[in-house]
C-alpha positions as CSV (number, residue, x, y, z in Angstrom):
1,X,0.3,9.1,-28.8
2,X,4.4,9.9,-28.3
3,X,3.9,9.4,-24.3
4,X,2.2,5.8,-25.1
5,X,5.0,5.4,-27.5
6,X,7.1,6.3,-24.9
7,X,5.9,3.7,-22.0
8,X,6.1,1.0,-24.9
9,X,9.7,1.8,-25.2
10,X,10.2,1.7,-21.1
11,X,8.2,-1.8,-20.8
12,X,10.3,-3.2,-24.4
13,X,13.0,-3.2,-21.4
14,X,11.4,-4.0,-18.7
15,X,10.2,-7.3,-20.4
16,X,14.1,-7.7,-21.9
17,X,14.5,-7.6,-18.6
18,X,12.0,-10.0,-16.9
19,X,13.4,-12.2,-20.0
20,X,17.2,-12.1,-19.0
21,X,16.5,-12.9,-15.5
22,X,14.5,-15.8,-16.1
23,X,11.1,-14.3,-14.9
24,X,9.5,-16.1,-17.9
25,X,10.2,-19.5,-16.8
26,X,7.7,-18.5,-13.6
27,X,4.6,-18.8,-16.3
28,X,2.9,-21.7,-17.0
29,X,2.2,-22.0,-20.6
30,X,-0.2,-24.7,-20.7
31,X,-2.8,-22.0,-20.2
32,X,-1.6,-19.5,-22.8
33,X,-3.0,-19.6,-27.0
34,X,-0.1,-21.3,-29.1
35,X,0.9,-17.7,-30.2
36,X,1.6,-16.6,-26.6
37,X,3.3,-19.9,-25.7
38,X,5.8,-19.5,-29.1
39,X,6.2,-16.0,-27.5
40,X,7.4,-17.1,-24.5
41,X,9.7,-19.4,-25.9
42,X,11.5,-17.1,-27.8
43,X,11.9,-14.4,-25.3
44,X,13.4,-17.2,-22.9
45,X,16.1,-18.1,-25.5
46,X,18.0,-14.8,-24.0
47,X,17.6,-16.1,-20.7
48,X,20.5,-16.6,-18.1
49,X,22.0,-20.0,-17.4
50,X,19.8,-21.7,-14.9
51,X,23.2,-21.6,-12.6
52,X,23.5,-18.1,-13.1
53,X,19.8,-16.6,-12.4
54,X,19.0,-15.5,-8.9
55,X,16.8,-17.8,-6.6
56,X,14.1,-15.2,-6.6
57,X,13.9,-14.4,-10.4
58,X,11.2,-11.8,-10.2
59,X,12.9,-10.2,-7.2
60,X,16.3,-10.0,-9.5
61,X,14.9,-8.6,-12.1
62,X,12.6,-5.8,-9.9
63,X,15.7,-4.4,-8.2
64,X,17.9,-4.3,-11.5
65,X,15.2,-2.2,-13.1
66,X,15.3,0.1,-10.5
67,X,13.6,1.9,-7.4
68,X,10.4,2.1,-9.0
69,X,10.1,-1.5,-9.7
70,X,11.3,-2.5,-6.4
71,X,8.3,-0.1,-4.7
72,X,5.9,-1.6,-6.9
73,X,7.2,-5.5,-6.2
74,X,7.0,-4.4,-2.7
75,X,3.4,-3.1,-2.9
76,X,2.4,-6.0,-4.8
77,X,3.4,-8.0,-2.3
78,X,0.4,-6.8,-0.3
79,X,-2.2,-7.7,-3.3
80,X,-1.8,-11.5,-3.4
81,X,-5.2,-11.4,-5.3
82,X,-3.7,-9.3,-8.0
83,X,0.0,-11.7,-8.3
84,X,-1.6,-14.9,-6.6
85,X,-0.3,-15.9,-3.3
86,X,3.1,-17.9,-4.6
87,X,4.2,-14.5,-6.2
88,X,3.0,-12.3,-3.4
89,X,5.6,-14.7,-0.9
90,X,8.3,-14.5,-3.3
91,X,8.2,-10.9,-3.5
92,X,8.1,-10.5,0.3
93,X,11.8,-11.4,-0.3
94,X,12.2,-8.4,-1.8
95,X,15.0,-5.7,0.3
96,X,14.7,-2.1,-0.7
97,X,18.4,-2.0,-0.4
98,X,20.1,0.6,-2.7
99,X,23.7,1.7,-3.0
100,X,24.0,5.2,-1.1
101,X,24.3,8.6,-3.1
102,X,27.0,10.7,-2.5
103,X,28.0,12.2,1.2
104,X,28.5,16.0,-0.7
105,X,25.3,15.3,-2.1
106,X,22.8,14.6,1.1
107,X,24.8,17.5,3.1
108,X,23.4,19.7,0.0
109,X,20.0,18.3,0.5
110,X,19.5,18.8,4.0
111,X,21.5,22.2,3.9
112,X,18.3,23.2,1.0
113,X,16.0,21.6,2.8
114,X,16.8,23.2,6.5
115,X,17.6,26.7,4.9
116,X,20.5,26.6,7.2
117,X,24.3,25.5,6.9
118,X,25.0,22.1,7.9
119,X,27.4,22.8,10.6
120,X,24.7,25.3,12.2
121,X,22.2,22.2,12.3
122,X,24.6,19.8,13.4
123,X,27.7,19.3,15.2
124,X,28.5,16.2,13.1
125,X,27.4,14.8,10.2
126,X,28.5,11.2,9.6
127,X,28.4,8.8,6.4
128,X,25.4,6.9,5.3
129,X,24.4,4.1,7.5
130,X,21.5,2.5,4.9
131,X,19.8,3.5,1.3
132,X,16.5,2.3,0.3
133,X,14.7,3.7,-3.0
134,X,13.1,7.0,-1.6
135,X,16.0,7.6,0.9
136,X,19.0,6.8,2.9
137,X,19.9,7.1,6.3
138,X,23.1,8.9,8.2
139,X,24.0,8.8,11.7
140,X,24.7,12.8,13.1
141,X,25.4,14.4,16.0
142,X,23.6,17.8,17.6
143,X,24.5,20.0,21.2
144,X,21.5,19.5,23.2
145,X,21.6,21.1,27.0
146,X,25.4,21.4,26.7
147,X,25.7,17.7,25.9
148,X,26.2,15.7,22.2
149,X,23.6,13.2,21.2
150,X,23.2,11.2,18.4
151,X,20.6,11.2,15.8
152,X,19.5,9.5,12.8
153,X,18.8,11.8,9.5
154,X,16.8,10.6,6.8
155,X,17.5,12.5,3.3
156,X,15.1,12.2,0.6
157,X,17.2,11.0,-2.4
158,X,17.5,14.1,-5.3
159,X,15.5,13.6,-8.3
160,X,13.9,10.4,-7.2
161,X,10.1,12.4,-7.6
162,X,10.7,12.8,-11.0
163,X,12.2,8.8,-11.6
164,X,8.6,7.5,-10.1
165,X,6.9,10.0,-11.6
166,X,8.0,8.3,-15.0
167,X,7.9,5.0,-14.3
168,X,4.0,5.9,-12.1
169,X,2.7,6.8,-15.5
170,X,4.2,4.0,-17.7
171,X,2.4,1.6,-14.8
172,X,-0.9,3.5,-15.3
173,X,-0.9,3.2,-18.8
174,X,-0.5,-0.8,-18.7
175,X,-3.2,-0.3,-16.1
176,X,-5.7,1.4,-18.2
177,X,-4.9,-0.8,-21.1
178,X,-5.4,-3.8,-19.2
179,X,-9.1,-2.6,-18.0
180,X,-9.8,-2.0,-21.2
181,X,-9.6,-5.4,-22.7
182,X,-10.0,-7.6,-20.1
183,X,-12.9,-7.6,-17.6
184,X,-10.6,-9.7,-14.8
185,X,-8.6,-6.4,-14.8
186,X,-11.5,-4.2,-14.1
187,X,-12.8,-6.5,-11.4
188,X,-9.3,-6.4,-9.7
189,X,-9.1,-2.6,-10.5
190,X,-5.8,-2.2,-11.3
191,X,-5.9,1.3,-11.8
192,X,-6.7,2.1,-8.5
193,X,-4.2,-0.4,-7.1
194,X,-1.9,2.1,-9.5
195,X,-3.8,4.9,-7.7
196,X,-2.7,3.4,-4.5
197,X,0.9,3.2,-5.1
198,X,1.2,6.7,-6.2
199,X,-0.7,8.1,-3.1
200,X,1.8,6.0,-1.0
201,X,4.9,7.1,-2.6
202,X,3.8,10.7,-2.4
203,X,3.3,10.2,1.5
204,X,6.7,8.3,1.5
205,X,8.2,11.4,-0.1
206,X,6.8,14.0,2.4
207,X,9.1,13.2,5.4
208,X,6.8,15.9,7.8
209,X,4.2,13.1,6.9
210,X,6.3,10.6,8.2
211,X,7.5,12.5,11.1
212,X,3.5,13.3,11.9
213,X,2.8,9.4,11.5
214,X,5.3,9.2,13.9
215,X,4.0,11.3,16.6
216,X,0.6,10.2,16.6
217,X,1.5,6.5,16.9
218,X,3.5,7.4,19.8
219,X,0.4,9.2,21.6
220,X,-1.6,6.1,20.8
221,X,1.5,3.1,22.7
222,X,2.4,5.6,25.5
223,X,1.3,3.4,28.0
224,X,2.6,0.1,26.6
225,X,5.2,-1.6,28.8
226,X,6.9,-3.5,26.0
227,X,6.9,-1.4,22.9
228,X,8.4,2.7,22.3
229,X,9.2,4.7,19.4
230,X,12.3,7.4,18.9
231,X,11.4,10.7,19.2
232,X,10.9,13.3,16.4
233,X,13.4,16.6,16.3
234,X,11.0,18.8,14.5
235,X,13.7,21.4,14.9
236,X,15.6,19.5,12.5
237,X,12.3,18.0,10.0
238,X,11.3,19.0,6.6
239,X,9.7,18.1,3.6
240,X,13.1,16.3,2.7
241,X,14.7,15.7,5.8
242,X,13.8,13.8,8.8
243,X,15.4,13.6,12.3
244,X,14.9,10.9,14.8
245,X,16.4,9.8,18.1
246,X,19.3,7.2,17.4
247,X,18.2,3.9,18.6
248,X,20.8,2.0,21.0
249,X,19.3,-1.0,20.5
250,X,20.1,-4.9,18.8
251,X,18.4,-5.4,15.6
252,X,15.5,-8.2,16.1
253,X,16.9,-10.3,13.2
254,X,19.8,-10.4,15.1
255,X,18.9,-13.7,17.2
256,X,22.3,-14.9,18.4
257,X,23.0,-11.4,19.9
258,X,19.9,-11.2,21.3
259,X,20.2,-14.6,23.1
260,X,23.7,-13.3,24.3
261,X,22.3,-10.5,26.2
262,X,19.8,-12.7,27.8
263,X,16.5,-11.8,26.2
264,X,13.2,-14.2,26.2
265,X,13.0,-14.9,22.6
266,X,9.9,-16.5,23.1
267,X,8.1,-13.4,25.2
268,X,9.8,-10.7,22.3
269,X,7.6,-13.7,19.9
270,X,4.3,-12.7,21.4
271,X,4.7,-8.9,21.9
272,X,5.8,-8.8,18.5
273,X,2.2,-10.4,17.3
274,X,0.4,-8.5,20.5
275,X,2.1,-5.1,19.7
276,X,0.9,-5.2,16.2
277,X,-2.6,-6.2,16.8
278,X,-3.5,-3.5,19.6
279,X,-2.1,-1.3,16.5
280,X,-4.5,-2.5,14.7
281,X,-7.9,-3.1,16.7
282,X,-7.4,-0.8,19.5
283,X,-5.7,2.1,17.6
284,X,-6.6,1.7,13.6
285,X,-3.7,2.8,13.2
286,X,-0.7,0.4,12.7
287,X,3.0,0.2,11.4
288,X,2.4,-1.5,7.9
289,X,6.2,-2.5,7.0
290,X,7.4,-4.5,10.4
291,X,10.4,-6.8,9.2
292,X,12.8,-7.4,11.0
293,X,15.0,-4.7,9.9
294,X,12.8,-1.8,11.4
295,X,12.5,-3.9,14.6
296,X,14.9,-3.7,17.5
297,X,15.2,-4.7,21.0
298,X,16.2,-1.8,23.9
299,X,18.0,-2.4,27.1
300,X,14.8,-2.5,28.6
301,X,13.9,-5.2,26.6
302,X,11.4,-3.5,25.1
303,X,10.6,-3.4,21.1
304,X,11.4,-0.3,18.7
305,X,10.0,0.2,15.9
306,X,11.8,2.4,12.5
307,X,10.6,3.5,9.4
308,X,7.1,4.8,8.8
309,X,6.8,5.4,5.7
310,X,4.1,3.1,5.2
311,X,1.5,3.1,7.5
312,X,-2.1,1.4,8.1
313,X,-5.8,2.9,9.1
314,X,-9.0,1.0,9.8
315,X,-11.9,2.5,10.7
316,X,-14.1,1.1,12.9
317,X,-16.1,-1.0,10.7
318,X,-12.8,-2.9,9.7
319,X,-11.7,-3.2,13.1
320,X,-14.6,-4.9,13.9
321,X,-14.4,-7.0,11.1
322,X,-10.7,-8.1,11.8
323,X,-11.7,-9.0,15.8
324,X,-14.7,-11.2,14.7
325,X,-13.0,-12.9,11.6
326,X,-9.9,-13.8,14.0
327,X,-12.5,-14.6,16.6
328,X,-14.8,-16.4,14.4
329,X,-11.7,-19.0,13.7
330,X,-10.4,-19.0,16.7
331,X,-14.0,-20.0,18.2
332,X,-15.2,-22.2,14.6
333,X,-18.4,-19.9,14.2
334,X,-18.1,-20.1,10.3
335,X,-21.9,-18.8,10.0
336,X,-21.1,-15.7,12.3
337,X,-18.2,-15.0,10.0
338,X,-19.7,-14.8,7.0
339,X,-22.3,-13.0,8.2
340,X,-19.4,-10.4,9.6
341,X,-18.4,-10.2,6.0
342,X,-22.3,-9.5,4.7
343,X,-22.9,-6.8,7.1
344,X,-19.8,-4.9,6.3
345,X,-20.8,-5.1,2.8
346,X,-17.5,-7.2,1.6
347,X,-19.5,-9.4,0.1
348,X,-22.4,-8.0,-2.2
349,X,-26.3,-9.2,-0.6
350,X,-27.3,-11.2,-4.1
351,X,-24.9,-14.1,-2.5
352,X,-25.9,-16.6,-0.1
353,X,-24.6,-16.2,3.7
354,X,-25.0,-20.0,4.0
355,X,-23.5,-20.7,0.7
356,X,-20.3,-18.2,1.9
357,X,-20.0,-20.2,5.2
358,X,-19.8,-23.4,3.6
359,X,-16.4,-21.8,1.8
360,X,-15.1,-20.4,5.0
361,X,-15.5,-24.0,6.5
362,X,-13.2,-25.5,3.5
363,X,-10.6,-22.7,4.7
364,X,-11.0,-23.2,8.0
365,X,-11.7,-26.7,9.1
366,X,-8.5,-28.3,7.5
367,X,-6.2,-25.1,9.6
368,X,-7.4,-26.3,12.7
369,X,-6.6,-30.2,11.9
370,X,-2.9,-29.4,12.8
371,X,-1.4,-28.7,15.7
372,X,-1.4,-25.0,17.1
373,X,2.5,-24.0,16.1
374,X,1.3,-25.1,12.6
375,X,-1.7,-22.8,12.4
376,X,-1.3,-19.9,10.5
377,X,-3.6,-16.6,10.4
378,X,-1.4,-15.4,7.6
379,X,-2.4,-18.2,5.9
380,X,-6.2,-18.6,6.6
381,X,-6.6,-14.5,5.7
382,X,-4.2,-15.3,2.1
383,X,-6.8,-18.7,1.8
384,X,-10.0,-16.1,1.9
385,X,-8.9,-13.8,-0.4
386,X,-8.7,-17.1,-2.9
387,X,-12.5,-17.1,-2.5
388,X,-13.1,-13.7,-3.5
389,X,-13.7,-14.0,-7.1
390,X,-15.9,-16.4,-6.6
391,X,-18.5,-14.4,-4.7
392,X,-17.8,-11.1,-6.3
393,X,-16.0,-9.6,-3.3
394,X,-14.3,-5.6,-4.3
395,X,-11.0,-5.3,-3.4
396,X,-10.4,-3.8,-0.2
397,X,-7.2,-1.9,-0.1
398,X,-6.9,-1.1,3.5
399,X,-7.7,-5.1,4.3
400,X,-4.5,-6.6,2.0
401,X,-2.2,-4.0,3.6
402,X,-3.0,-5.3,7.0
403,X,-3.0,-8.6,5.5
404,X,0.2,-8.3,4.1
405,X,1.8,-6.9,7.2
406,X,0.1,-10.0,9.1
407,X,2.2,-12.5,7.1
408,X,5.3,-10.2,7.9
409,X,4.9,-10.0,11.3
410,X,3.9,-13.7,11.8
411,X,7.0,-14.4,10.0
412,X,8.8,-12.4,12.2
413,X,7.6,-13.8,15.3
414,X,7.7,-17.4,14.0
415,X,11.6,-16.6,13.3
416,X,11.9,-16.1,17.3
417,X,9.9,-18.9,18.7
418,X,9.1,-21.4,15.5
419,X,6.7,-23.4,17.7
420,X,4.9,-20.3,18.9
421,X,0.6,-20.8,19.1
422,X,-0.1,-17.6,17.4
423,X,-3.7,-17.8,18.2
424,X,-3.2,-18.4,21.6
425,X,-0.9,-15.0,21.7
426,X,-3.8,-13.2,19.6
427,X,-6.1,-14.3,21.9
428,X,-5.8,-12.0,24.7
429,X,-6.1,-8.7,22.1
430,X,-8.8,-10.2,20.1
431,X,-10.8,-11.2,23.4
432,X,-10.2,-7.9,24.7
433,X,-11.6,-6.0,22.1
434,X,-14.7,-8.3,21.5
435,X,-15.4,-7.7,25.1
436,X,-14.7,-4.2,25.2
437,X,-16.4,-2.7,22.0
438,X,-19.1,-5.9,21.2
439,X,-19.8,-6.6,25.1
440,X,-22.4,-4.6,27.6
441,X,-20.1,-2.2,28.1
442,X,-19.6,-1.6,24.6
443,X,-22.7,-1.9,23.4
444,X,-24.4,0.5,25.7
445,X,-21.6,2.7,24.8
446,X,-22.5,2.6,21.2
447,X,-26.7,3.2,22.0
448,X,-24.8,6.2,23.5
449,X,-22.9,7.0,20.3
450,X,-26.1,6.5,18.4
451,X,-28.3,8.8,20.6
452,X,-26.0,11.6,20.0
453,X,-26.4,11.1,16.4
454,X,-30.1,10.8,16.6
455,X,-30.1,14.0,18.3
456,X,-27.6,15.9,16.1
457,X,-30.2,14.5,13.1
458,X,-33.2,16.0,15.4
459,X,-30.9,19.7,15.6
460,X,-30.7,19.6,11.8
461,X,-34.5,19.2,10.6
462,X,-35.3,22.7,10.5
463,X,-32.0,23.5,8.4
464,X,-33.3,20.4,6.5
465,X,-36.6,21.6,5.8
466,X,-35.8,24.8,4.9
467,X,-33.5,23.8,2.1
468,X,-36.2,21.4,1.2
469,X,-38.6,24.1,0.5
470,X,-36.5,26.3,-1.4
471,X,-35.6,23.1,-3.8
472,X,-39.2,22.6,-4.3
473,X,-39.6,26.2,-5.1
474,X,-37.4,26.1,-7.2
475,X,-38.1,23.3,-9.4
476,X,-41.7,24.9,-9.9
477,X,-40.7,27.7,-11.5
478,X,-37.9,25.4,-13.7
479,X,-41.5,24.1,-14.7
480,X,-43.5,27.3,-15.1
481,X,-40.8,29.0,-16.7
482,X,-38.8,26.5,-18.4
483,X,-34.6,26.3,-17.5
484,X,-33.1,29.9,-17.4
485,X,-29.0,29.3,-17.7
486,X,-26.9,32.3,-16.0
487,X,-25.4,34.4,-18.9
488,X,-21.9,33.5,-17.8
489,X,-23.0,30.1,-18.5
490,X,-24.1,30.8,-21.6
491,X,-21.3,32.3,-23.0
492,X,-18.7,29.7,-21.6
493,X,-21.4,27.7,-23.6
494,X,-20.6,29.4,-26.5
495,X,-16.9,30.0,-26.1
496,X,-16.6,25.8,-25.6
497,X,-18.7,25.2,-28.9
498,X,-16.5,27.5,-30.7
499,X,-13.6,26.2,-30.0
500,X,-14.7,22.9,-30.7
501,X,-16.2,24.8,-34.0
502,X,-13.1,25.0,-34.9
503,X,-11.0,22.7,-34.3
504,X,-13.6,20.6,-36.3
505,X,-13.4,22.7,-39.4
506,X,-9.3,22.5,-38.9
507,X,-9.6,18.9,-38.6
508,X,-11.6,18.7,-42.1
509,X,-8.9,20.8,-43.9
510,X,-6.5,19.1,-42.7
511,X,-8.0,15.6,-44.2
512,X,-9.0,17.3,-47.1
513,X,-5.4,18.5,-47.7
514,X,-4.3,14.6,-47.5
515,X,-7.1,13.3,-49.7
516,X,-6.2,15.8,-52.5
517,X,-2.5,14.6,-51.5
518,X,-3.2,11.1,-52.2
519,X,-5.2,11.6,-55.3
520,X,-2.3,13.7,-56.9
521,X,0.3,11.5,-55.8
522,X,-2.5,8.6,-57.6
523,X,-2.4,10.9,-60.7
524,X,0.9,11.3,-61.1
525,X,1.8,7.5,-60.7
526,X,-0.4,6.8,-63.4
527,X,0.9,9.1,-65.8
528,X,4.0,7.5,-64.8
529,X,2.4,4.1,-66.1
């Protein structure tokens, strides 16, 4: 009761917030009961000047309540089915830029975290370079072979665990309130898109995780020409400190440096797409947060990617998924499509496939009456998910976070070349992958796949029949002899009863105590009388 209380109190702000900073004028109030709509009206009579709000209202008002907020803007961002897809752009907007704790402060931290003194760990140990919510940046330097180098440190920020913590539950309260009493909630399962957040911020707070993430996605490009990552210093890694190669390199946002050094903007425009879609067919495994501030450009010409905090996985099924869906657009096979969706279970079998193909026609025929620099897959994937409710389709988390860092990466690209043919750069990878894993080669491959597990199933019949046996045994003498409970069982039995024993007869005094309360306080106001 006093934590609900408590997240009452939190959200009383946050919506004093939202109300300052004009978030309220976002809502459309033809929609809402009169009581809602006088509601809205009165909170909007402490709004800011029109002048004086922010262009992005609901980004404003997410970074001034705090790191928390700005996470969870961030990560619905990726759930346009959740915000709608007008929100979900707005809040792509949205820079996880905080001011920088103090210098003393993150030499503490990484000193705690290292178990060493700073000056053993590193020669030099420069200012903050950038601060997001979870952590900020500095530029050191370490002796390596007799020679200084420069590397990055990332320093968890102190006490931000406990911050999100706080906020985390106050968000799964609304959550659970919200499944309660409305049934659109529980269909777009709002507590696990709470869930989800959590389990990202916990990875996002475990820099060895991020570190790890690092590594493996670096065994997986080694042998792309045009794309490399910095390598880790484990030497110099912890839960709450991370070490990385400084990147030399321009910043791809950076366009008019870029152009100055002599760099195809248009080829860095298709690797950028290319790079991110072997990530995520070939691999499963992709970068989920590419703007253009984690992107760079090497001497070499080749892209760098920063930050993975926030990463990606599909398994095979989704891969396979992603490859036709792209494919199925590219090529306008709208029944094969749908039928992709069927058998990976997206979409549940009581629906027609020829009724779902008829919607993925609406979405798909008017894309491809414009020209091919006005095609966008970020777009057609934001346009299915619009369909979802009406075929009953369960969210898939792992499918928005790859559609959310689509429209990110498209934007990127688009920023480099703005008449770039994005399917015609996609095509190459999504061909490539059709042929490879949904070709002969593939195919026989999988018959290959299959016979091992046929044969693993064929090792495990005895073991299987064995425990079969013993289960049948067993449930004959359950009905010869009736259930026999362990007496360890039993007593927890009876310890769990008694407890609730008493607390029962507790429970009962302590309502008898307030009725013969009440009926004195009754007498002795009528004598009063």
């Amino acid at each position: 009761m006093i934590a609900g209380l408590h997240h009452l109190v939190r959200f009383a702000r946050a919506g004093f917030v939202f109300a300052r900073e004009g978030v309220l004028a976002l809502i459309d109030t033809s929609r809402l009961p009169p009581s809602a709509r006088a509601a809205v009206y009165v909170a909007r009579l402490i709004e800011r000047p029109a002048n004086q709000v922010a262009a992005n209202r609901l980004a404003a008002a997410l970074t001034r309540l705090g790191p928390s907020y700005v996470k969870l803007g961030q990560f619905l961002a990726t759930r346009p089915d959740v915000v709608g897809p007008a929100v979900a752009r707005d809040l792509e907007t949205l820079q996880d830029k905080m001011p920088p704790f103090p210098q003393r402060q993150a030499e503490r931290a990484v000193e705690a975290a290292l178990g060493q003194p700073l000056r053993d760990a590193f020669a030099a140990f420069g200012p903050a370079v950038a601060a997001a919510s979870i952590a900020q940046v500095h530029r050191a330097q370490i002796d390596s072979a007799g020679e200084r180098r420069a590397v990055a440190v990332k320093v968890l920020r102190p006490g931000v665990k406990r911050r999100f913590k706080i906020d985390l539950d106050a968000f799964t309260f609304a959550a659970r309130q919200a499944e309660a009493i409305s049934a659109e909630a529980r269909r777009l399962r709002l507590c696990e898109v709470v869930d989800t957040l959590r389990r990202t911020v916990a990875l996002e707070m475990d820099l060895r995780l991020e570190a790890a993430a690092l590594s493996e996605m670096t065994e997986n490009t080694r042998d792309d020409s045009d794309f490399r990552l910095p390598a880790v210093d484990w030497d110099r890694t912890a839960r709450d400190v991370l070490t990385l190669e400084w990147i030399d390199a321009i910043p791809l946002w950076n366009r008019e440096r870029l152009e100055q050094n002599g760099f195809d903007l248009k080829r860095l425009a298709v690797a950028v797409i290319q790079t991110f879609l072997r990530q995520a067919l070939r691999d499963g495994f992709f970068h989920a947060d590419m703007h253009p501030g984690n992107l760079f450009v090497d001497q070499e010409g080749r892209l760098v990617a920063v930050d993975f905090g926030i990463m990606g996985r599909l398994a095979p099924r989704e891969r396979r998924f992603l490859a036709e869906i792209l494919y199925g657009f590219i090529t306008r096979d709208y029944q094969r499509t749908a039928e992709v969706h069927f058998e990976a279970g997206y979409v549940p079998p009581h629906h027609s496939v020829a009724s779902f193909a008829q919607a993925i026609r609406a979405i798909g025929e008017p894309i491809h009456k414009h020209t091919a620099e006005e095609i966008s897959m970020a777009k057609l994937f934001m346009l299915l998910f619009e369909i979802t409710a009406l075929f009953d389709m369960r969210t898939r988390p792992e499918l928005l976070l790859l559609q959310k860092t689509m429209v990110v990466v498209e934007g990127v690209s688009r920023s480099l070349d703005p008449k770039l043919d994005m399917w015609m750069a996609a095509e190459p990878v999504v061909r490539e992958w059709i042929e490879r894993y949904l070709g002969p080669a593939g195919k026989l491959e999988g018959a290959a796949e299959g016979a091992l597990e046929v044969g693993r199933f064929l090792a495990d019949v005895p073991g299987l029949l064995r425990r079969g046996a013993m289960l049948l045994e067993r449930f004959d003498a359950i009905t010869r002899d009736g259930l026999v409970l362990a007496p360890g069982t039993v007593a927890d039995i009876g310890r769990a009863q008694a407890r609730r024993n008493r607390w029962t007869l507790a429970a009962l005094w302590v309502i008898a105590a307030a009725l013969g309360w009440i009926g004195y306080l009754l007498l002795v106001n009528g004598r009063l009388h």
